[in-house]
Legacy VTK file of the C-alpha trace (Angstrom):
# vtk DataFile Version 3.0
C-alpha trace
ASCII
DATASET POLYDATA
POINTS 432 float
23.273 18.754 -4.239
21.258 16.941 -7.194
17.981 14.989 -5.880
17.724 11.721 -7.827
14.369 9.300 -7.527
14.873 5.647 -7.660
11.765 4.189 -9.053
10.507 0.829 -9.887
7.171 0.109 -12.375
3.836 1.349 -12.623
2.323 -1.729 -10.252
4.891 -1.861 -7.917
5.292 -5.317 -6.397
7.690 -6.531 -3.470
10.876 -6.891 -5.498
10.212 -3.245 -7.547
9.462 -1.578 -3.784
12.489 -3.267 -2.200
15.030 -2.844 -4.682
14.229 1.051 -4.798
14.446 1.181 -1.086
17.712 -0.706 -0.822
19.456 0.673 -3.989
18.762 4.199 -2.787
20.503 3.165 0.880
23.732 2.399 -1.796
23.585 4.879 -3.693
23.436 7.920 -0.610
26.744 5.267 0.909
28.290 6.064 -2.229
27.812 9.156 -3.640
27.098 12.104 -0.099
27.129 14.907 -2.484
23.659 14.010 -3.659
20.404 12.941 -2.228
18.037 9.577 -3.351
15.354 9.377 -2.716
13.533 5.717 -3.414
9.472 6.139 -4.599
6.755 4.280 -6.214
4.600 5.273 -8.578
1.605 2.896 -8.308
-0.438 1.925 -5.815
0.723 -1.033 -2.861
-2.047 -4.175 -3.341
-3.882 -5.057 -0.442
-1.060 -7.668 0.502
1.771 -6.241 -0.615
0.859 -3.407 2.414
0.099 -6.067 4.521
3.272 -7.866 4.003
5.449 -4.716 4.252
3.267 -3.618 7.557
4.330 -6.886 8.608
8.307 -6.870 8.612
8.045 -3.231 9.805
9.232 -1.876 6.468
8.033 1.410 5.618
7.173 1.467 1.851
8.670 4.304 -0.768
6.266 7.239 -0.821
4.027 7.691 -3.866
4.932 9.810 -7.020
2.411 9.598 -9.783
4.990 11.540 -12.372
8.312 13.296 -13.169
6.770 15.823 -15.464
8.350 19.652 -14.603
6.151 21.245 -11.973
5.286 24.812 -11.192
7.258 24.350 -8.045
10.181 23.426 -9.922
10.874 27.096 -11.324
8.924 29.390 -8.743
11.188 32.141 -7.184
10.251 33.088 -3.724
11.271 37.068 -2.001
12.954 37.157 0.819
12.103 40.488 1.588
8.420 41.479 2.437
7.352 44.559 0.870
3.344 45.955 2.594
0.595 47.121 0.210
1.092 50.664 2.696
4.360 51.574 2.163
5.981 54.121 -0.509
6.868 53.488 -3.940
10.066 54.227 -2.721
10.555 50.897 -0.526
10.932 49.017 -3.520
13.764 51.028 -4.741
16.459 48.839 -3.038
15.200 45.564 -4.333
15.345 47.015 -8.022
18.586 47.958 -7.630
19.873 44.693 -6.204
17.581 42.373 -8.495
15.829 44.233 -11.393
12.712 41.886 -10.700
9.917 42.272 -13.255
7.265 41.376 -10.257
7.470 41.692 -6.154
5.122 40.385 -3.551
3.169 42.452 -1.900
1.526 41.793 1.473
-1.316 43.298 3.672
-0.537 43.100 7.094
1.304 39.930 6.537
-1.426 38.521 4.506
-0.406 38.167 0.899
-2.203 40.812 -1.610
-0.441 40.113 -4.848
2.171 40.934 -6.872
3.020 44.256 -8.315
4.778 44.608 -11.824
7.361 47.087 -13.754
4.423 47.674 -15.848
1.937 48.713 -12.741
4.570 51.455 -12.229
5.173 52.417 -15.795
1.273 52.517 -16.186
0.628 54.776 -12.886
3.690 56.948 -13.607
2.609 57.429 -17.512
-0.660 58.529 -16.274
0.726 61.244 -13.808
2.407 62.811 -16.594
-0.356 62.518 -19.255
-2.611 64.318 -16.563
-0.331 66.406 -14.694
2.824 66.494 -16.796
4.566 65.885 -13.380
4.644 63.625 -10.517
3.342 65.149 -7.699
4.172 62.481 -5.196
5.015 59.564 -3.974
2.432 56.658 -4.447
1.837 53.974 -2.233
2.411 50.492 -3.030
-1.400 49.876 -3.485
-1.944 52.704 -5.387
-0.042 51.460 -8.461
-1.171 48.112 -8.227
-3.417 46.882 -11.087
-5.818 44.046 -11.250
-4.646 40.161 -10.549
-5.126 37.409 -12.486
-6.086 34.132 -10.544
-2.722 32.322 -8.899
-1.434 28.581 -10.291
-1.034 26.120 -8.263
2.670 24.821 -7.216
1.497 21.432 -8.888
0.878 22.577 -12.233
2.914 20.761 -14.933
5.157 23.527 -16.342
4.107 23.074 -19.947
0.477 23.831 -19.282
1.736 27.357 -16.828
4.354 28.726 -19.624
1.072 28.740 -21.737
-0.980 30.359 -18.970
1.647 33.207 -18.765
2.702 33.430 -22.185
-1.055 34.416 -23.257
-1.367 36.817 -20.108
-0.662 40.282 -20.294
0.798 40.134 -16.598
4.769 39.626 -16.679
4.128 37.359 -13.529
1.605 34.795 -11.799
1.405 33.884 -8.033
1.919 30.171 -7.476
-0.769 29.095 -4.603
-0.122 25.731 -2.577
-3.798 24.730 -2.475
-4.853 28.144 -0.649
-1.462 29.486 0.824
1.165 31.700 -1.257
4.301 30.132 -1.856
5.985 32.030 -4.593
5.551 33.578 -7.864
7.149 32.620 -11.640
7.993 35.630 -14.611
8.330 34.479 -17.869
11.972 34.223 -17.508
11.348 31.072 -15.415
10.089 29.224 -18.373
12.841 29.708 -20.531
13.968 26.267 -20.375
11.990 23.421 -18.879
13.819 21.311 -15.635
14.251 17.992 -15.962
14.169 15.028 -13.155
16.838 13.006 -12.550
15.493 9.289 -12.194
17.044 5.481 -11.505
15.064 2.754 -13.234
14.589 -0.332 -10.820
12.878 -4.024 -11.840
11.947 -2.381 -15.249
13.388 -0.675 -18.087
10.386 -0.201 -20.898
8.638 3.582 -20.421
5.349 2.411 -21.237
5.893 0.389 -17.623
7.252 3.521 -15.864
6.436 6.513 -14.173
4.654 9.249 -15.744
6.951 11.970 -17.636
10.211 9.659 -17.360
10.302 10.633 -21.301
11.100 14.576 -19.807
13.641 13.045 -17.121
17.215 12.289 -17.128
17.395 8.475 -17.009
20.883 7.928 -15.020
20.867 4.257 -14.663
18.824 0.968 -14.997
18.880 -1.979 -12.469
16.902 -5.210 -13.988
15.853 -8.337 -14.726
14.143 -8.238 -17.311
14.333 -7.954 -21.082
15.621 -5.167 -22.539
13.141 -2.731 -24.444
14.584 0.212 -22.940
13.800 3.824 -23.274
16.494 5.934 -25.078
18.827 8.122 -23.604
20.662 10.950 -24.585
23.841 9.937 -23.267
25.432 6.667 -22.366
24.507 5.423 -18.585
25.111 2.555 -16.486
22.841 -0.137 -16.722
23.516 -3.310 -14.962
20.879 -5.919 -16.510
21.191 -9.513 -15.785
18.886 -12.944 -15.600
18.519 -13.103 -12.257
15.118 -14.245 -10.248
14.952 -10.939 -8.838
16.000 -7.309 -9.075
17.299 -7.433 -5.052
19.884 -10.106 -6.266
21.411 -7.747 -8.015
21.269 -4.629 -5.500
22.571 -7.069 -3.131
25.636 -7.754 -5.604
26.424 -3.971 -5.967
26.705 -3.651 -2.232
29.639 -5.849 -2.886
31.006 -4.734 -5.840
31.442 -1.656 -4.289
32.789 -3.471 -0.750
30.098 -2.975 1.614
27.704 -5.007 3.331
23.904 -4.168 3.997
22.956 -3.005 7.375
20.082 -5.799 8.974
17.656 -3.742 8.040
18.078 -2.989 4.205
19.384 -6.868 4.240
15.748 -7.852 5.402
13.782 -5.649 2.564
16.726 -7.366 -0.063
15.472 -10.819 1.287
11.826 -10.026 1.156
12.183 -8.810 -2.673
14.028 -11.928 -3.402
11.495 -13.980 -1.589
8.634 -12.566 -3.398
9.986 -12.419 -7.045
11.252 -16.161 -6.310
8.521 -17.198 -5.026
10.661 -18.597 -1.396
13.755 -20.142 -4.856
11.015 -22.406 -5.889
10.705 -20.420 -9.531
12.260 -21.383 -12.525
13.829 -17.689 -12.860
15.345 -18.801 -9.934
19.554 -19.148 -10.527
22.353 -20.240 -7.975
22.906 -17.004 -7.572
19.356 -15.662 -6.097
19.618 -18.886 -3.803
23.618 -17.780 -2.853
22.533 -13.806 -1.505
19.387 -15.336 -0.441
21.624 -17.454 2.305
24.076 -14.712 2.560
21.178 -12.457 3.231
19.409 -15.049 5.632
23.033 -14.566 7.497
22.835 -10.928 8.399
19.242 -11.092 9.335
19.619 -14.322 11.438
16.993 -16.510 9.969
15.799 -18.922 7.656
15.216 -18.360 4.446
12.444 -20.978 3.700
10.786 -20.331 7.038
11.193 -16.432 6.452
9.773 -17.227 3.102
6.694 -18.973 4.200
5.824 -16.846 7.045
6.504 -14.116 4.786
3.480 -15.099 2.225
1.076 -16.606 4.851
0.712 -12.367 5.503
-1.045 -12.277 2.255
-5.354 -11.330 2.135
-7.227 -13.540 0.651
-8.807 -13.063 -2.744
-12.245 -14.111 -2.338
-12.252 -10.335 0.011
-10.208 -8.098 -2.659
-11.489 -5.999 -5.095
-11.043 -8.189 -8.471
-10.344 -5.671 -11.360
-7.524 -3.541 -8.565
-6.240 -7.663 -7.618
-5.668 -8.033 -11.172
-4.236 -5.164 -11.911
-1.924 -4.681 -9.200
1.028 -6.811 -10.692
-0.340 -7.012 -14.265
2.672 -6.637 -17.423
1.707 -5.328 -21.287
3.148 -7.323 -23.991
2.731 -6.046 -27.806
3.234 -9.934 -29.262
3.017 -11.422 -32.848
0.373 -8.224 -33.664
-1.994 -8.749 -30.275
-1.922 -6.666 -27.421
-2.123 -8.612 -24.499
-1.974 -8.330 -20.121
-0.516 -10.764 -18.360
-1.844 -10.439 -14.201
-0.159 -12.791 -11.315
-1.671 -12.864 -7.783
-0.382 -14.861 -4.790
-2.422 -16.902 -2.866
-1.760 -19.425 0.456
-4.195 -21.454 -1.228
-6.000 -22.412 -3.960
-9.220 -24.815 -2.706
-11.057 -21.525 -2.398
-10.697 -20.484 -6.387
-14.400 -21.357 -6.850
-15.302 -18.396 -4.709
-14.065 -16.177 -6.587
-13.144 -17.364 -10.176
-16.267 -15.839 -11.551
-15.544 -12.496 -10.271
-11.986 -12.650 -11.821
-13.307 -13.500 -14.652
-16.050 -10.542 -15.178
-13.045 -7.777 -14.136
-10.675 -9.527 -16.909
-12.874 -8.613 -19.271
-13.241 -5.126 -17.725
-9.354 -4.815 -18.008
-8.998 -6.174 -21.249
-11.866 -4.012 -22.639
-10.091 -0.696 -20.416
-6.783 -1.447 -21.829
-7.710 -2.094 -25.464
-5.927 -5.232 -25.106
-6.816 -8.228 -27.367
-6.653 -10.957 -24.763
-5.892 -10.840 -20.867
-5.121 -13.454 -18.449
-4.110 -13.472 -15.009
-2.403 -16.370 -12.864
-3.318 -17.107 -9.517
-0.542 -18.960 -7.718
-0.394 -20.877 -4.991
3.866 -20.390 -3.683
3.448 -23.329 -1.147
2.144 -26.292 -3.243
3.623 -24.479 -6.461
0.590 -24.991 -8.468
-1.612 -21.580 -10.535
-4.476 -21.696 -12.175
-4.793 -19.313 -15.427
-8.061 -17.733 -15.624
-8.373 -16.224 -19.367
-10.623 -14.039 -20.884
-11.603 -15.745 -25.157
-8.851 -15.546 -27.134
-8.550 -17.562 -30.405
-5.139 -18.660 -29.134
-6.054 -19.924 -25.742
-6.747 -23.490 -27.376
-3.131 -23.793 -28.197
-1.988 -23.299 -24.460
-0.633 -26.462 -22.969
-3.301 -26.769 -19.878
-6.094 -28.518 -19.081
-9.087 -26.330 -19.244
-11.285 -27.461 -16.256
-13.839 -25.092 -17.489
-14.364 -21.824 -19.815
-11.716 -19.489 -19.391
-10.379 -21.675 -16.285
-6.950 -23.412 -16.847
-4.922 -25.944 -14.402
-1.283 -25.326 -14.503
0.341 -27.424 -12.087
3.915 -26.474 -11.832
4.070 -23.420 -13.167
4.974 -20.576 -11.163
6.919 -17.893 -13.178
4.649 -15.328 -15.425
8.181 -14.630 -17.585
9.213 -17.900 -18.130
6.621 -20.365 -18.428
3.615 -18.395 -18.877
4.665 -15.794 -21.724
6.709 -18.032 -23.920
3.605 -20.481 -24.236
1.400 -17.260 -24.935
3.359 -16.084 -28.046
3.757 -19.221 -29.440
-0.254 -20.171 -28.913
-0.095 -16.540 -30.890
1.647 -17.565 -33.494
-0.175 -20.782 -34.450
LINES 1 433
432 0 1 2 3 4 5 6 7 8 9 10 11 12 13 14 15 16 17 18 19 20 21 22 23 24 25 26 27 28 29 30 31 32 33 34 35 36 37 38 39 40 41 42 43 44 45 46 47 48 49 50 51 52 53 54 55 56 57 58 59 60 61 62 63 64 65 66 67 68 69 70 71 72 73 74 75 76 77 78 79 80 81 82 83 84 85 86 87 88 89 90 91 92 93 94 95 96 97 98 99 100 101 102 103 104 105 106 107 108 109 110 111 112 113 114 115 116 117 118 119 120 121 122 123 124 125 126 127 128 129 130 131 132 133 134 135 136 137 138 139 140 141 142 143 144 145 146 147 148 149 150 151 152 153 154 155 156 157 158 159 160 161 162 163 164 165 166 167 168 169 170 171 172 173 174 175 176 177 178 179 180 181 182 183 184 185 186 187 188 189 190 191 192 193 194 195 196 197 198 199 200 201 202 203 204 205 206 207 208 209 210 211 212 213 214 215 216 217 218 219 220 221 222 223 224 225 226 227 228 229 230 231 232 233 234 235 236 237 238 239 240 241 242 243 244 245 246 247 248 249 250 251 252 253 254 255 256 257 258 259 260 261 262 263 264 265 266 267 268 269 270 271 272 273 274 275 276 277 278 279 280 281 282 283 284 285 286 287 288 289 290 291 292 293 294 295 296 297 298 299 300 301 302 303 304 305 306 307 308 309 310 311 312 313 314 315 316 317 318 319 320 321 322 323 324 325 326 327 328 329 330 331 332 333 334 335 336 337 338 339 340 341 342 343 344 345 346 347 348 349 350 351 352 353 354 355 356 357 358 359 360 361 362 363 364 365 366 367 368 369 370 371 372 373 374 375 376 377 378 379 380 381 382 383 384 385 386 387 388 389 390 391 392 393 394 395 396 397 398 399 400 401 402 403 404 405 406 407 408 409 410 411 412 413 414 415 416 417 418 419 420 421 422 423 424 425 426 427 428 429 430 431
């Protein structure tokens, strides 16, 4: 049985969490003989938690990366083998495994590993001084020297060079203080690779860490394609759809099953969010069809689940400003400029003026951070469907269609979707 992460983008927002979460209940429905396991690998904002704490949905846990660990090539002894006993004890488990290295333990308390070299050594001495053995050594006896343990969380490129410039034939592998196992060179013979779903995003520089080392075995999006390459062909189901759950939600019945009320509530709340309650132009029939179908199994509304929904947000004018910005924030390489394009939710905007400034300061922190050549960052208001852009100086921000009601502050009344009504009137103001 293969483990297999479902992951969705580096600043995982409600429709990357809850697409991850439901497509991995699908995918263990479909396919027993392996095990997924949804994750995110960025951090929740303050109200995506606080929406998710909410509708009692526990989030994915965290994984920072899918580089090859330590842990993924250790080997572990049944058998324990005490520092007092004869050279002889170890006879059996050479015969049965030929191991290069065995644990040793003192009084149950691990005391290292002895090698095939510790023996050679301590039997070539016996004969160069006695020209015989006269006895049987104990285990600590022939013992040499340690070197110090790696951890279990050590990427594997950075131990096969540890070992490979050691004179030892193996290293103990230490979970923060406590022995766990041990690795010989033979374990680094070829490096493991993760097996990884891409949810809500398809471009690597937007994924988890190491997915270039993985196996990508599918991709579930939205989005536009700039995908990562593969080394053999996979399923990727990519369509324009308001949200990533629309699609999850379509699989389920593609494949003739129906979400239990739980999953069906964590589809609906990625829809929701990524819709903004079917009120964004990304919105399609479709997103507003599941969204009803999905409002059926969970026995509400969907405006009212919507609304109550968002109304769990935090405020802004109490957030950190630079971790605000940067929790749903999207790199674009554009007409030669780098630019970072932020959104943030709010249930209101008469309180902008308490916070603009602040915003403003941590853009330029982000763009300077990022080496990005302009940033911006809409803060929406869902219920009265109205943003505001605040914008670090660009050359190009002159040619965006929206009244600026002061430096770097733009009204955009209307405008709701980052992707569809934001971005296109970035690259053009780019390109003039």
């Amino acid at each position: 049985m293969a483990e297999v992460y479902i992951t969705g983008h580096r600043n995982p927002d409600l429709d990357s969490v809850c697409s991850a979460y439901a497509y991995g209940v699908l995918k263990n429905k479909l396919d027993p003989d392996n095990t997924y396991i949804p994750i995110r690998c960025g951090h929740l904002s303050g109200s995506t938690k606080k929406i998710l704490k909410a509708l009692n949905i526990i989030a994915p846990p965290y994984k920072g990366d899918v580089f090859p660990k330590v842990s993924d090539v250790m080997l572990k002894s049944d058998s324990v083998v005490d520092i007092t006993e004869p050279l002889t004890s170890l006879a059996k488990n050479y015969d049965d495994a030929n191991p290069s290295v065995i644990p040793v333990y003192d009084n149950k308390e691990f005391a290292g590993l002895v090698s095939v070299d510790d023996i050679t050594a301590w039997f070539m001495k016996e004969l160069s001084d006695h020209e015989k053995v006269n006895s049987v050594p104990l285990i600590k006896d022939v013992m040499r020297d340690q070197e110090d343990p790696i951890q279990a969380e050590d990427l594997f490129e950075e131990a096969k060079i540890s070992l490979s410039t050691s004179k030892k034939r193996g290293l103990s592998v230490f979970d923060g203080e406590k022995f766990v196992g041990f690795v010989t060179r033979r374990c680094f013979l070829k490096a493991p690779k993760y097996n990884v779903i891409l949810v809500d995003h398809n471009e690597p520089k937007q994924s988890v860490k190491g997915i270039e080392s993985a196996n990508i075995l599918e991709i579930i999006d939205h989005h536009r394609l700039d995908s990562v390459k593969t080394t053999l062909p996979i399923f990727i189901d990519a369509e324009p759809l308001g949200s990533t759950c629309t699609i999850v939600y379509e699989l389920f019945k593609r494949n003739g099953l129906v979400p239990d009320k739980e999953t069906a509530k964590v589809l609906l709340v990625g829809i929701c969010a990524d819709t903004l309650v079917l009120k964004s132009p990304t919105t399609t029939p479709t997103d507003v069809r599941v969204a009803g179908e999905l409002a059926d199994i969970c026995n509400v509304n969907v405006k009212t689940f919507g609304h109550d929904m968002f109304s769990y947000m935090e405020s802004l004018s109490n957030v950190d400003p630079e971790k605000a910005i940067l929790s749903d924030f999207k790199r674009y390489s554009e007409k030669g400029s780098n630019i970072g394009i932020g959104q943030c939710e709010a249930t209101t905007l008469h309180d902008i003026d308490t916070y603009k400034d602040k915003f403003l300061q941590a853009l330029e922190d982000v763009r300077d951070k990022n080496g990005l050549d302009w940033a911006v960052v809409m803060i929406t208001d869902v219920m009265s469907e109205h943003s505001i852009l605040l914008s670090t100086k660009n050359r190009a921000a002159k040619y965006l269609p929206y009244t600026e009601l002061e430096e770097g502050v733009m009204d955009m009344p209307g405008v709701l979707s980052r992707k569809k009504q934001l971005l296109p009137e970035i690259i053009f103001a780019l390109g003039m």
